[in-house]
N, C-alpha and C positions, 0 to 999 in steps of 0.2 A: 504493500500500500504506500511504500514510500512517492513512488510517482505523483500520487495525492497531496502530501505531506509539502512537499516544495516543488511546484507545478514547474516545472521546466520544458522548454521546446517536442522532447520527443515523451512528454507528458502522454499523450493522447494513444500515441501505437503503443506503449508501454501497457498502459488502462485496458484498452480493446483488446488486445492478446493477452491477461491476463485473466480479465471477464468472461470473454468469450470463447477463448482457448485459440487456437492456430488456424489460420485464415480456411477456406474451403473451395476455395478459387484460386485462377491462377493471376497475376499481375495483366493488368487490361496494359494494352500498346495504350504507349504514349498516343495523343492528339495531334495531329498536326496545327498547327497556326492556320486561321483562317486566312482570309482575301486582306482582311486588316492588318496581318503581320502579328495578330496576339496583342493589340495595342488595349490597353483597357482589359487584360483577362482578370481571373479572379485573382485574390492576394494568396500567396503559397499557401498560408494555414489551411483556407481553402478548398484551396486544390487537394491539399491532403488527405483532406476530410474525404474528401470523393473517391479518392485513390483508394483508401483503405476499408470504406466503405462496400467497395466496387468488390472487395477480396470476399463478402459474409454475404451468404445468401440470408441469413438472419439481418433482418436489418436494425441498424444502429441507432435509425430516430422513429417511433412508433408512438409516441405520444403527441409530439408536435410533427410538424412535414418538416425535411430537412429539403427545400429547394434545389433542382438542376443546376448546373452552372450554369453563369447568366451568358446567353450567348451575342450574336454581333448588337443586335438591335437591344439588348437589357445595358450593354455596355454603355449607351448613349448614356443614360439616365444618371442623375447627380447623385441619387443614393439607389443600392442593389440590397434589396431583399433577401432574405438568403435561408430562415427556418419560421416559421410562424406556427400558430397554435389556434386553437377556437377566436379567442380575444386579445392575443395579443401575437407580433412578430417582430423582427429583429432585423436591421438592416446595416450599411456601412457604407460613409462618403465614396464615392468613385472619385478617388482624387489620385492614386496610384500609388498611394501610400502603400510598403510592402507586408503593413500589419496593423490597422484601422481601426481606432474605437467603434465597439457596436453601439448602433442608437438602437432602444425600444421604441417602437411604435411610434419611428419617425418623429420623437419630439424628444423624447429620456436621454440626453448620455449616460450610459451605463458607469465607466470607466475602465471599462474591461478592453486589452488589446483583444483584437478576435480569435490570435492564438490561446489566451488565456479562457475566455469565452466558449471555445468550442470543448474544451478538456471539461467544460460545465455542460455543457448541453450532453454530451458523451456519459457524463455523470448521472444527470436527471436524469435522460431517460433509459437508465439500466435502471434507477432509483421506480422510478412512477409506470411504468411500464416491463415489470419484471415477468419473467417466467416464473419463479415462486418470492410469494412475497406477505407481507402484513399489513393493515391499515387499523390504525385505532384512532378515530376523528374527535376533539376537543378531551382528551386526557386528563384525569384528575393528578393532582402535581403527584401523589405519590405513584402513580401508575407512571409518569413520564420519569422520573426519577426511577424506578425501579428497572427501566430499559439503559436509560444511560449508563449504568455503572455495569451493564454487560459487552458498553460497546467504546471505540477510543475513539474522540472531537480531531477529526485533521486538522491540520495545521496551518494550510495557505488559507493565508485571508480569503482568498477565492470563497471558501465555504461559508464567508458568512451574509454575501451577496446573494438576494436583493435587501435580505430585510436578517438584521445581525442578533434576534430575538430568535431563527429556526436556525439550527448548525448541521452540516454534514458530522455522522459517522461512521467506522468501518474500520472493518480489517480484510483477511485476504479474502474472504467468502462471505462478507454483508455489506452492505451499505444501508445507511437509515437517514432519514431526513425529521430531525425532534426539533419540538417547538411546543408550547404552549398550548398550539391548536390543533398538534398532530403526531403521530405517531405511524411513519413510514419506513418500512421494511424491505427490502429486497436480498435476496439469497443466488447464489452462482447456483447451489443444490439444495433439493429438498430437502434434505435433513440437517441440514444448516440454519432452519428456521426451531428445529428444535432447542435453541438454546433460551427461547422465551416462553418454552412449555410450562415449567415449574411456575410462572407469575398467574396463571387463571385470569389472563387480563382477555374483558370479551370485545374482541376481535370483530371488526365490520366486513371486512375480508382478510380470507383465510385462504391461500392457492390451495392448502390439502384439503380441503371441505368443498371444492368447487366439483 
C-alpha cells in the first residue's frame, strides 16, 4: 500500500497491478498522430490512464465514465472533459500544460495535478464500485470507531480531498472510505471482508448476502 502512502508518478500502474492483479491483455500499438501532428493531445497522465486501462478487460472506472481521449475536434475546446459521474464531472484547461489542474464541474479548482487526480479516481472506484464490498450509511461514532482501528488512515494528503472530515483507508486487500456519514468497504477477496464479522454492525450492503 505504500504506493498510496506517498503518491508518486508511477502511483497509478503500481495501485492497478496490485488490485487487480496482472494485466489480461496484450499492450495496444501505439496511435499514430493524427492530420494535426498530435498538437493539443491529451497530457501523458492521461494517456496513461488509457494505456493501462486498454490492458483489463475489467474495467477501471465503473462508477463514474472515464471518457475516450479527446480527439481532433475535443482538442479545439478550452477545457477537455475527461471522467464525469450522474452530477458531477471533471475536466482540464487545454492549455498544453504537461500535467493540469482538474476543474470540477467546470467552475471548482480542485488543486489536484491530474496525475495526482487520477491515482484518486483509480482509488474510488475500486472503493465505491467493488467486486466485494460493505456499506454502512450514517454510523453511530462507536460503530465508525470500531472499523477504524481494524484499518490504517494513508498518508498522502490526496486522501483527505474533497472534504478532510471522510479519510481513505487500507492495506494490501481493503480499502475503506470513513467519515461520519459512512462506512465504505471494498475487498480484492471475499474473505477479506471477514475481518468486520466479529462487530455485528448491520450492514446496508453486504456483496456475500447478494
Amino acid at each position: 500500500m505504500y504506493e498510496l502512502d506517498v503518491v508518486a508518478p508511477d502511483s497509478l500502474g503500481r495501485f492497478v497491478y496490485r488490485w487487480y492483479g496482472p494485466p489480461d491483455r496484450p499492450p495496444a500499438p501505439t496511435a499514430e498522430q493524427d492530420e494535426e501532428g498530435g498538437k493539443g493531445e491529451a497530457p501523458e497522465p492521461l494517456q496513461e490512464w488509457h494505456r493501462l486501462a486498454a490492458r483489463y478487460s475489467y474495467p477501471l472506472s465503473r462508477d463514474h465514465v472515464m471518457l475516450p481521449p479527446p480527439g481532433p475536434r475535443e482538442r479545439r475546446n478550452p477545457a477537455i472533459r475527461f471522467w464525469q459521474g450522474a452530477g458531477d464531472w471533471y475536466s482540464y484547461e487545454n492549455t498544453g500544460t504537461p500535467d493540469p489542474e482538474v476543474i470540477e464541474n467546470d467552475e471548482f479548482p480542485t488543486g489536484l495535478t491530474l496525475s495526482r487526480f487520477l491515482v484518486y479516481v483509480a482509488v474510488y472506484e475500486a472503493t465505491y464500485a467493488p467486486l466485494h464490498g460493505l456499506v454502512r450509511m450514517h454510523p453511530a461514532p462507536e460503530e465508525l470507531r470500531s472499523v477504524k482501528v481494524r484499518l490504517r488512515e494513508l498518508d498522502d494528503a490526496l486522501w483527505q480531498w474533497p472534504d478532510p472530515r471522510l479519510r481513505y483507508y487500507g492495506d494490501d486487500d481493503l480499502l475503506a472510505h470513513l467519515g461520519p456519514d459512512r462506512i465504505v468497504i471494498a475487498a480484492r477477496h471475499r474473505d477479506a471482508l471477514g475481518r468486520f464479522d466479529g462487530l455485528s454492525l448491520p450492514w446496508e450492503w453486504d456483496t456475500r448476502t447478494l
